[in-house]
C-alpha positions, -999 to +999 in steps of 0.1 A: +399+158+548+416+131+528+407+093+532+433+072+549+457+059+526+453+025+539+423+013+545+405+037+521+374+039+538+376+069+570+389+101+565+427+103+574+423+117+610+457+111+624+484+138+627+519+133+637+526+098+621+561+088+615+568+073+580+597+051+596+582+037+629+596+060+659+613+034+677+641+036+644+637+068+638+649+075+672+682+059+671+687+085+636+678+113+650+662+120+689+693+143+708+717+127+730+696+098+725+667+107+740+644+081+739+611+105+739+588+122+714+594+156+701+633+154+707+643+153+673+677+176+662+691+159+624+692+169+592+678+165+560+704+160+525+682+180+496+696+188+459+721+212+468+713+221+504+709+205+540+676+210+555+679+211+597+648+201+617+644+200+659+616+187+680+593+208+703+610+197+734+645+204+723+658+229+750+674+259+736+708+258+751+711+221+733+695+237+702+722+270+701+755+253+691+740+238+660+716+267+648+723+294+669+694+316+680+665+302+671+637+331+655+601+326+655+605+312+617+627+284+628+603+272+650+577+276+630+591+255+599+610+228+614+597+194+612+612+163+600+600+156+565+595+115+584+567+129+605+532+137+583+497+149+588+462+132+574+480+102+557+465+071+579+427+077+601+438+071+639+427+032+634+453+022+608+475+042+629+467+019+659+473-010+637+506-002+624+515+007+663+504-029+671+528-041+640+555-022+651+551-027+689+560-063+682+591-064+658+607-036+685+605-068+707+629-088+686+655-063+689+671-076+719+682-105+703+718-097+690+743-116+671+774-122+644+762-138+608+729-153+600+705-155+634+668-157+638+650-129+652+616-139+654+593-173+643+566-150+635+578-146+603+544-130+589+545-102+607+584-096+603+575-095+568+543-074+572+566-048+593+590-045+571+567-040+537+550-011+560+579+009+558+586+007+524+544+013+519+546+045+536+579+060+527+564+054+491+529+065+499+538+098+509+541+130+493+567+148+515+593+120+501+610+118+468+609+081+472+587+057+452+576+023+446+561+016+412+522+021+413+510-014+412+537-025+436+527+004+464+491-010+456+503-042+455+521-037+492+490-018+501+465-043+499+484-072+515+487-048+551+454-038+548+442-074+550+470-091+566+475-072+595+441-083+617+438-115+602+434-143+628+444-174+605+477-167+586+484-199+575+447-193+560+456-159+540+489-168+527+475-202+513+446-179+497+471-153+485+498-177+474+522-161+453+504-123+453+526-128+490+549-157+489+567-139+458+573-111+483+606-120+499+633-095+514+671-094+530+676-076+561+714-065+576+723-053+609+753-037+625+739-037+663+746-011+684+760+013+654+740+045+665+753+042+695+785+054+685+780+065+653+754+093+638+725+075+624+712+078+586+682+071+567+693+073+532+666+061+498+670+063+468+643+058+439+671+048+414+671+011+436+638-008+425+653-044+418+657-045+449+643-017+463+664-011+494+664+012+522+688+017+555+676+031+585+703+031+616+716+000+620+694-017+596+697-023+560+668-042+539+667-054+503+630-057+493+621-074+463+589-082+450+578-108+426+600-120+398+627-091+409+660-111+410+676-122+443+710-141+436+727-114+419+739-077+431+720-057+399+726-026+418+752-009+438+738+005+469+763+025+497+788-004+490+764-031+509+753-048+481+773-078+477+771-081+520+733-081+513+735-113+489+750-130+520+719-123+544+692-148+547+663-142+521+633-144+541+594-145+529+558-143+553+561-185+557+588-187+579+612-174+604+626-142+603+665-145+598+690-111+594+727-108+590+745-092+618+778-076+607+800-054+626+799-017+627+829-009+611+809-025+581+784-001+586+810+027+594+822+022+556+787+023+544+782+057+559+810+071+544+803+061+512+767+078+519+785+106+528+811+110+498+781+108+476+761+130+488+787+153+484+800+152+451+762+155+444+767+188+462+794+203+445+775+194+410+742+209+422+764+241+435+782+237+401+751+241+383+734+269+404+769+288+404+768+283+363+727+295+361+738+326+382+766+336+358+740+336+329+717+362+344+747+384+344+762+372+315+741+362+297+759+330+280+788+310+293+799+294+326+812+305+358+852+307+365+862+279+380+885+299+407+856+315+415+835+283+420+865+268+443+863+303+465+826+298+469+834+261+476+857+273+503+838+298+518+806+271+522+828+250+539+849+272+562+848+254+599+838+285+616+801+282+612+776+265+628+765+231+612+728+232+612+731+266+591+762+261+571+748+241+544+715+259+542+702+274+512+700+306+528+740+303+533+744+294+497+728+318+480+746+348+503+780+330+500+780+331+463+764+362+465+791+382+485+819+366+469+808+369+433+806+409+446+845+408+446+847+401+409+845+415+375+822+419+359+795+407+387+802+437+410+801+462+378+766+445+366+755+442+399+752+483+402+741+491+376+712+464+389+708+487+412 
């Protein structure tokens, strides 16, 4: 068994941890908004393809409009990519649970512009560095801090988070955790009318930045500028100068801004992701044509009738993006043209 990831000493015991802390992840993706375990129905936005995942406890009448019938396979394989085995030994677990336990408590407080959301600014800070830790730390995400910052990040938790005198630790860490400072935005009450998202990307490291819901959050770390938007990211990155830049010394301030903000964001998420798609299903279309061909490029008519037949509306969402739909798709329609049909017997 590996050694926890954390604290480095006991084996990593713990199964079942979530990478974003469940009480988030559960505004993203638990059905109907169901606020227990093993309930999650989303999908996952891979190079190409969408990736569905469902909970245990997902009934199958809720699960059938989305997937359809659900085989043995599908049950089998479907796990959000958020939830991981032997990472963290069932202590570190507990301590992040303790961590996380408390920030969920300053999410009553709501509000328009900059507000304060907690005076226990230490462990605001400690929360928020854990997520970015773990999502890096990982190997089931393609989403990475630099080495010496994840050890960096690492170190601080492991000794910050059952530390009795802060004010003690930060003085003895100075800048190792003062230089740590980070932006957080917040549409309140977006997942509750809107789908919810988590969306990385690696390409973001000055600031790294993350959104998860109806959060946003810039991180940046050490002499990583903080006055000037260095990187676009979903549109929010001139909103995210405007938040409050908070460090471990102080209270925890965020930005609220209204959903229709956020609602902008998300599309923005969503047109990328997409013209991603049609490159990736550019590329793959192109790679197929060469194993017939041996040399040149797909039609482009026939490219735009695979496009269309992807994205008909009459299939069910949790399948039509698959790579299993993909690959027959092109496959059958490539079937009605010369020279693929022709080649393709003679394959046979």
């Amino acid at each position: 068994m590996p050694v926890c990831a954390l604290c480095h000493q006991r084996e990593a015991d713990k199964t079942g941890s979530h990478l974003v802390p469940f009480f988030l992840m559960r505004t993203v993706d638990n059905v109907d908004g169901r606020k227990e375990r093993n309930m999650e129905l989303g999908f996952e936005l891979g190079k190409g393809h969408v990736i569905s995942y469902f909970g245990g406890g997902v009934l199958p009448e809720r699960l059938e409009p989305v997937l359809g019938e659900i085989s043995e396979e599908d049950i089998a394989h479907s796990r959000s990519s958020m939830i991981v085995d032997h990472l963290l030994c069932s202590q570190c677990e507990s301590r992040l649970g303790k961590l996380e336990s408390f920030y969920s408590g300053t999410l009553a407080k709501k509000g328009e512009g900059a507000y304060q959301t907690t005076t226990d600014g230490f462990h605001a800070f400690l929360f928020w560095i854990s997520i970015f830790w773990r999502l890096s730390v990982s190997e089931k995400r393609a989403y990475h801090l630099s080495e010496i910052d994840e050890l960096h990040l690492r170190i601080i938790l492991d000794g910050g988070m059952d530390i009795a005198d802060t004010k003690n630790y930060i003085e003895r860490l100075g800048k190792e955790v003062t230089g740590i400072r980070y932006r957080v935005m917040r549409a309140p009450d977006y997942v509750k009318v809107n789908p919810g998202w988590v969306y990385l990307n690696s390409d973001n490291d000055s600031p790294y930045c993350l959104a998860i819901g109806e959060f946003v959050v810039a991180l940046y770390i050490n002499e990583m500028i903080t006055d000037v938007a260095s990187q676009s990211f979903l549109s929010l990155e001139n909103d995210l100068l405007t938040a409050p830049l908070n460090d471990c010394t102080a209270d925890e301030n965020i930005l609220g801004v209204d959903i229709e903000r956020f609602a902008v964001a998300s599309a923005v998420t969503v047109g990328f992701w997409m013209q991603n798609f049609k490159n990736d299903l550019n590329e793959m279309c192109d790679q197929v044509h060469v194993r017939f061909a041996g040399e040149g490029t797909m039609p482009p008519e026939i490219k735009q009738q695979i496009i269309e037949g992807i994205t008909a509306d009459d299939q069910l969402l949790g399948r039509q993006y698959s790579i299993q739909n993909i690959v027959h798709v092109i496959s059958i329609t490539m079937m009605e043209f010369e020279p693929y049909r022709s080649m393709a017997e003679k394959m046979k």
